[in-house]
Every structure is written in structure tokens, then in C-alpha cells.
N, C-alpha and C positions, 0 to 999 in steps of 0.2 A: 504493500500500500504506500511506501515510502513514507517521506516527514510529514508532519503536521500534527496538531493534537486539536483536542474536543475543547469547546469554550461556552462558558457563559452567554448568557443574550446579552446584548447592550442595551443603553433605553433609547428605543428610538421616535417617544414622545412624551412631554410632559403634561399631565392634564392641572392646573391652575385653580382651586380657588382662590377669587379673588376679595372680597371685602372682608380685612383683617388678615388676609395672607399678601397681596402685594400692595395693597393699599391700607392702611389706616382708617377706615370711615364705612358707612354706608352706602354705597352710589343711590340703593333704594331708596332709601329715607330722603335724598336731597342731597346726602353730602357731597363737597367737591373735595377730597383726601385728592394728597401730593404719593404717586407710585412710592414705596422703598428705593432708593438708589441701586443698596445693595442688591434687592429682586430686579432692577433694571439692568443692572450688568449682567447678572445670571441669565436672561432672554436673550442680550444679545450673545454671552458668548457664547452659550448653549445652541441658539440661530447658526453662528459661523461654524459649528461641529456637524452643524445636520440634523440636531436635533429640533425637533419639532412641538410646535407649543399649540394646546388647547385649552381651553378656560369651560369651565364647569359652573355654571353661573353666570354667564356670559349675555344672556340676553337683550333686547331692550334699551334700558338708561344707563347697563355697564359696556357695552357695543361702543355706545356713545361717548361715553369715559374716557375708553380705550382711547378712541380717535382722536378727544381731544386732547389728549394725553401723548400721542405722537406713535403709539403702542398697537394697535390695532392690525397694521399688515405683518406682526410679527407673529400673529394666532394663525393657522392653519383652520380650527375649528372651533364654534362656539358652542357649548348648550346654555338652554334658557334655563337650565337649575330649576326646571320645575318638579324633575324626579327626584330619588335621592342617586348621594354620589357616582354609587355604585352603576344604577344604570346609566348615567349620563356617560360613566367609561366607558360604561360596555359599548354603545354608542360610537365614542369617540373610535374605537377600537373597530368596531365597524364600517363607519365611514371613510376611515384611512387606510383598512386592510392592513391592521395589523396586529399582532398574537398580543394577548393580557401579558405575557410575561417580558415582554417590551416598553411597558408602558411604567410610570412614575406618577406617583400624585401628590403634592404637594397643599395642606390645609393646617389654617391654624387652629379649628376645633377636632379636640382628639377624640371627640364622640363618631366627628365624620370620617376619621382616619380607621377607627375600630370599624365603623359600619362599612370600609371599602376592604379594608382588610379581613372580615370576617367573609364576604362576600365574592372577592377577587382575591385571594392568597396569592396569584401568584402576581398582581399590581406592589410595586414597590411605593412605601408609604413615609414621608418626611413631613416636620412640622414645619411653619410658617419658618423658623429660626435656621434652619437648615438652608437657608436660599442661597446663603452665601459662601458656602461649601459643597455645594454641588456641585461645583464643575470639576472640584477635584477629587470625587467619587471616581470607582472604577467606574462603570457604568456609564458615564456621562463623560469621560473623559478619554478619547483616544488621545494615542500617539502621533496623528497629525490631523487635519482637515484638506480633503482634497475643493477640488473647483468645485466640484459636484454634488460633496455634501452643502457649499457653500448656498448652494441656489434650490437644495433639496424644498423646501416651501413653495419655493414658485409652480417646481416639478409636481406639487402636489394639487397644486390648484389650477394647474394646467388639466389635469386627473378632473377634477371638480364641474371644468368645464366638459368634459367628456361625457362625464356620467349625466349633467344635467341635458346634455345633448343627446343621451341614451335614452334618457328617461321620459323627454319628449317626442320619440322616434316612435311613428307607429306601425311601421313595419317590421317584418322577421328581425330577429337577432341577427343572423348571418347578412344581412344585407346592411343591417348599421356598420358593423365589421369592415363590409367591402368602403363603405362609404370613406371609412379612415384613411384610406391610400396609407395604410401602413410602408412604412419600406423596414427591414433589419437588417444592420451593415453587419457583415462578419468580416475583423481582421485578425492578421496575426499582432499580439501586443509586444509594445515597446516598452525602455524601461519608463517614459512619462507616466504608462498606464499604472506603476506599480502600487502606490497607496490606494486609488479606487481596488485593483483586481484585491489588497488583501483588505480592504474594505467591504466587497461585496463576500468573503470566505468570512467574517467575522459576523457580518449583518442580516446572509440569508439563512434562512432556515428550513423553511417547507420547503419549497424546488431548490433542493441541496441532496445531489448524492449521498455524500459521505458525511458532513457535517465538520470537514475537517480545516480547518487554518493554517496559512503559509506564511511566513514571515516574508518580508518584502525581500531578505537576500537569498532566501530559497525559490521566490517566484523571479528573482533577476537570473539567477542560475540555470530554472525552468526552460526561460526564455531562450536562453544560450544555448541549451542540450541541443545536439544535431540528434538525441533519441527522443524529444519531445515536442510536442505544437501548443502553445499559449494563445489562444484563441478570445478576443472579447468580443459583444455584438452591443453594437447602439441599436435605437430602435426610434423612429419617428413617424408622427400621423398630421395631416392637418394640423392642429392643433398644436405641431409645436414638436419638441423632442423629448423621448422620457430620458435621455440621460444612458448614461454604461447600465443594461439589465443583466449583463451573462456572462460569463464566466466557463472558459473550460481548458483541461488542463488532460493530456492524452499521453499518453506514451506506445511507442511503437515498439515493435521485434519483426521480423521476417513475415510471421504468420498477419499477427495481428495490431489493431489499431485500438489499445485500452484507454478508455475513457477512467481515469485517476476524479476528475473532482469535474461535476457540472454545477455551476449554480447561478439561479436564472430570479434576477427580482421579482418581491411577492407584488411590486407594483404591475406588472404586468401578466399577473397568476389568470387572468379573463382572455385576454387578447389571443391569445394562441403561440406567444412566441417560446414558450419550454418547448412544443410541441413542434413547433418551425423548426427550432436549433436542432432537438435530437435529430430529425430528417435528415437536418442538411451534414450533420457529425455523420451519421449512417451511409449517406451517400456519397459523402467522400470517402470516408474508408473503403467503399464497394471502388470505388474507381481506382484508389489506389491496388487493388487485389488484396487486403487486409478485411480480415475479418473485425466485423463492431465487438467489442466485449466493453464491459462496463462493470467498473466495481460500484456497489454499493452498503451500505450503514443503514440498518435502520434506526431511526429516531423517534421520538416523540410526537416531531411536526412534518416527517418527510412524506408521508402514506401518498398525498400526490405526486411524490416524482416516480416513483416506484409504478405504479399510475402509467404515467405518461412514458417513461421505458417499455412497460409492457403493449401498452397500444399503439405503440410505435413499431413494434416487432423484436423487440428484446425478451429475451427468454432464461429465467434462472436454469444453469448448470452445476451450481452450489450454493450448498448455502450450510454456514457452520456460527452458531451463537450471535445472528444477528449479523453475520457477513455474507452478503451474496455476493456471486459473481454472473453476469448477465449475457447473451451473446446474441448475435441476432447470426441465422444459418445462411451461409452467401451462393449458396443452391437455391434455397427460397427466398429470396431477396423482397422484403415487405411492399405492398404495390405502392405506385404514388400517390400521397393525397394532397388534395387539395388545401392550402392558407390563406389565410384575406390577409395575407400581406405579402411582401417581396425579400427574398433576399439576394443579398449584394454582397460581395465576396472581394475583397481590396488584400494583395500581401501587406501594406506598410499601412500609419495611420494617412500617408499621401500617395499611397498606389491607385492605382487606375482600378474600376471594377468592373464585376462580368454580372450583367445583373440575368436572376433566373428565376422561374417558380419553382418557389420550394415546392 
């Protein structure tokens, strides 16, 4: 299986109360409270990490707060605090697509932190007083911030338009899909790419093979193997670009073309692009005359990749305590299917590409 080890989740958003946790005051009541500084600095530098910020109580006259307050485009998402915490997370956790145990909450009544925490276990829960050490929490604090986390908010509300554009589509599914003019670039990565690619081995976790983490000089090493391919795919729609979603990391031998690590953002877990990439992995292998094999882990959150291996045409040939090995047979070579989107195949991040249906 080579290097890498199993990691913790990161938090990849903070849900906010606000009146008495970043402000002082009641926005309800009429008050006009001055934000905490110290909570002001925590949104931004937590914003330039990638993390991601929701407010739980958010509605209405604190909406308004916010904005006038200068604070506002830094939320991602608001609830109107009319449930209690717990479901407004679960919410928040929905509307972002992403796992409870990614998520942070931050309040300064500890009645409301019991009632998330008895609720959501596995939501991480800090008092108001905590704001100002959060960012040097593990969790909240990688070892760098790429471009990409830098603008992840936008990325998300880029998402926001999508779905409300989904939401008002009254035709098939399949035909809003075609509507995206998806395109997904596949290249080989360079060292630029290298805190995104170990960004995306720390941060996914469902469409994640293995579940396994590479240090940025085991993935520059990757890169260099003349027995490996380092593979990332962008992916963009109308709408704009989601940003590095995938990840895939192969090693070859004479025989075969092993797929070591695939992981493909849970932002774009609808669209079909895990489902594009394994294809277009498989159909290279096939043209190389290598056969596909795929290691896999099972996890916790993986059960869709496994999933989407299998209905691609990958088939367990072992399986020993939770490690499979996967192969698809290149006698029966899986038929073609159709994507509503494109993909684009470039060697360098400025090579020329071959564009094809996946």
C-alpha cells in the first residue's frame, strides 16, 4: 500500500452563535453590540484556511447586523435559530454536504453546547471564550492554506447558485446535468499542485479509497516516480469552476495499472464526476494494455466509493480485514457510459488537451 497513514477529520465548518458568543448584546431586542475583535480575527483567519463559517441564529435583524457590521459575506450559511441548535446543524451540515464530524460549534450558553453535544456527538463543541484559540487547535489549523482553500466560500456559493438553479428546473435530472456544460480537466500534477493534492488526502473522506494521507514530500517524490502517475482533475460548469475535486495517485508494473489512492470532493459527490474519473482511470489503463486494479480501505464514510468502483466494472479479488483489492477483467472491458460532462486530458498544468466523452 506504501506511505501514508489514517487521520482525523478536520473542521471544515464553523457553525456561530451569535448574540453573546460574537457579539455582546441582543441584535433581537434592538441592540446595536460592537462584534468581539478577538471573534473577528478568528472568521477571518479561519476564512483564509478554508474554513467555513455558518451562524445558527442568523436570521432576520442578525442578517442585518452582520452586514452592517462588514461580516456578512464571510457566512456561507445562515439559520433563522428558530429550531434548536442541534437541528439548525444538522441543516447547516446538509446544505453544505458535509459529514457532522467536520463541523464545530461555537456558543456561549453551555445549556446549548450540552443540547448539541448530546445530540450531534460527533459536532465539536467550544465556549464563547474559546474564539481566540481556535485557530491554533489541531483541527482548525493546517500547515499551510492553498489559493483554493483561500476562495473555498465563494466555491460554495457558486454550489448555492447551482442548487437554486436545480431547484427551479422543471425538467428531468439528467437534463439539468447536460444543461451545466460540465467540462473535467485531467492532468498530470506538478509540484504547485502539492498542498491542494495533500489537502484534498486530509479533507476527503467518502469518495476516498483508502482514506490514506501523503505528506507533500512523499507526493513530490510521487510525482517524480517514472513507476507512478499523479493525476488531478479541475472541474467546471457554467456557473463558474469548483476548484481541484480529485485526486489520484497509480502505480504501474508490466501487468498492471494500480490505482494507490483516488479521492474525489464530496462537493461534487451529485454531478457524476467520481464516476467520470474512475472511467476515464479504467480506460487508460485499457489502452495502455494494463490491467485496472484498485486498492481499497474500508471506512466509516467510504461505502460510496466502493459504490462507484463497483459500477464502474471493478470487481473484489481480495479482501482481508477491511482491505480489498479491486480489478476490472480487460477480456470484458466495462461498456461505455455515458457523462453530462466532458473530459479533457492536458500532460502539464499548460499542455494542450485532447478533449473526449468520457
Amino acid at each position: 500500500m506504501g506511505g501514508g497513514q489514517l487521520t482525523s477529520s478536520p473542521v471544515k465548518c464553523l457553525v456561530w452563535d451569535l448574540d453573546g458568543t460574537l457579539w455582546d448584546g441582543e441584535v433581537h431586542a434592538g441592540d446595536d453590540p460592537i462584534p468581539f475583535a478577538d471573534a473577528v480575527r478568528t472568521l477571518h483567519t479561519l476564512d483564509q484556511r478554508g474554513v467555513l463559517h455558518a451562524a445558527a441564529g442568523g436570521g432576520g435583524p442578525a442578517a442585518a447586523h452582520l452586514a452592517g457590521k462588514g461580516l456578512l459575506d464571510l457566512f456561507t450559511w445562515l439559520e433563522d435559530g428558530q429550531d434548536t441548535k442541534s437541528e439548525s446543524i444538522r441543516r447547516v451540515a446538509a446544505e453544505l454536504d458535509i459529514g457532522l464530524d467536520a463541523i464545530a460549534f461555537i456558543d456561549n450558553d453551555p445549556a446549548e453546547r450540552a443540547e448539541v453535544a448530546a445530540a450531534l456527538p460527533a459536532v465539536r463543541c467550544y465556549p464563547a471564550e474559546a474564539a481566540i484559540r481556535l485557530p491554533e487547535l489541531g483541527g482548525f489549523s493546517p500547515a499551510y492554506a492553498t489559493a483554493e482553500s483561500r476562495r473555498r466560500r465563494h466555491l460554495y456559493r457558486a454550489e448555492a447558485a447551482r442548487k437554486a438553479a436545480e431547484a427551479a428546473y422543471t425538467g428531468p435530472p439528467g437534463e439539468f446535468l447536460d444543461s451545466l456544460d460540465q467540462v473535467m480537466r485531467v492532468r498530470l500534477a506538478d509540484p504547485a499542485d502539492l498542498d491542494r493534492m495533500h489537502e484534498l488526502t486530509e479533507r476527503v473522506h467518502q469518495l476516498n479509497t483508502t482514506g490514506r494521507t501523503f505528506a507533500r514530500d512523499e507526493l513530490l517524490a510521487l510525482c517524480a516516480s517514472p513507476r507512478h502517475e499523479v493525476l488531478i482533475a479541475e472541474l467546471s460548469d457554467r456557473f463558474g469552476s469548483y476548484g481541484t475535486i480529485g485526486l489520484a495517485v497509480t502505480g504501474f508494473s508490466a501487468a498492471d495499472s494500480v490505482l494507490e489512492l483516488l479521492a474525489v470532493s464530496c462537493r461534487v459527490l451529485s454531478r457524476g464526476a467520481g464516476a467520470a474519473l474512475v472511467d476515464h482511470l479504467i480506460t487508460a489503463a485499457l489502452a495502455d494494455g494494463r490491467r485496472p486494479v484498485a486498492e481499497f480501505t474500508r471506512t466509516d464514510a467510504n461505502r460510496l466509493m466502493l459504490i462507484t468502483l463497483r459500477f464502474a466494472g471493478f470487481a473484489v479479488v481480495h479482501e482481508s480485514n477491511g482491505e480489498l483489492t479491486l480489478a476490472v477483467d480487460p477480456h470484458q472491458p466495462p461498456a461505455e457510459r455515458p457523462h453530462p460532462l466532458l473530459v479533457s486530458r492536458g500532460p502539464t498544468s499548460g499542455g494542450a488537451t485532447d478533449m473526449t466523452r468520457s
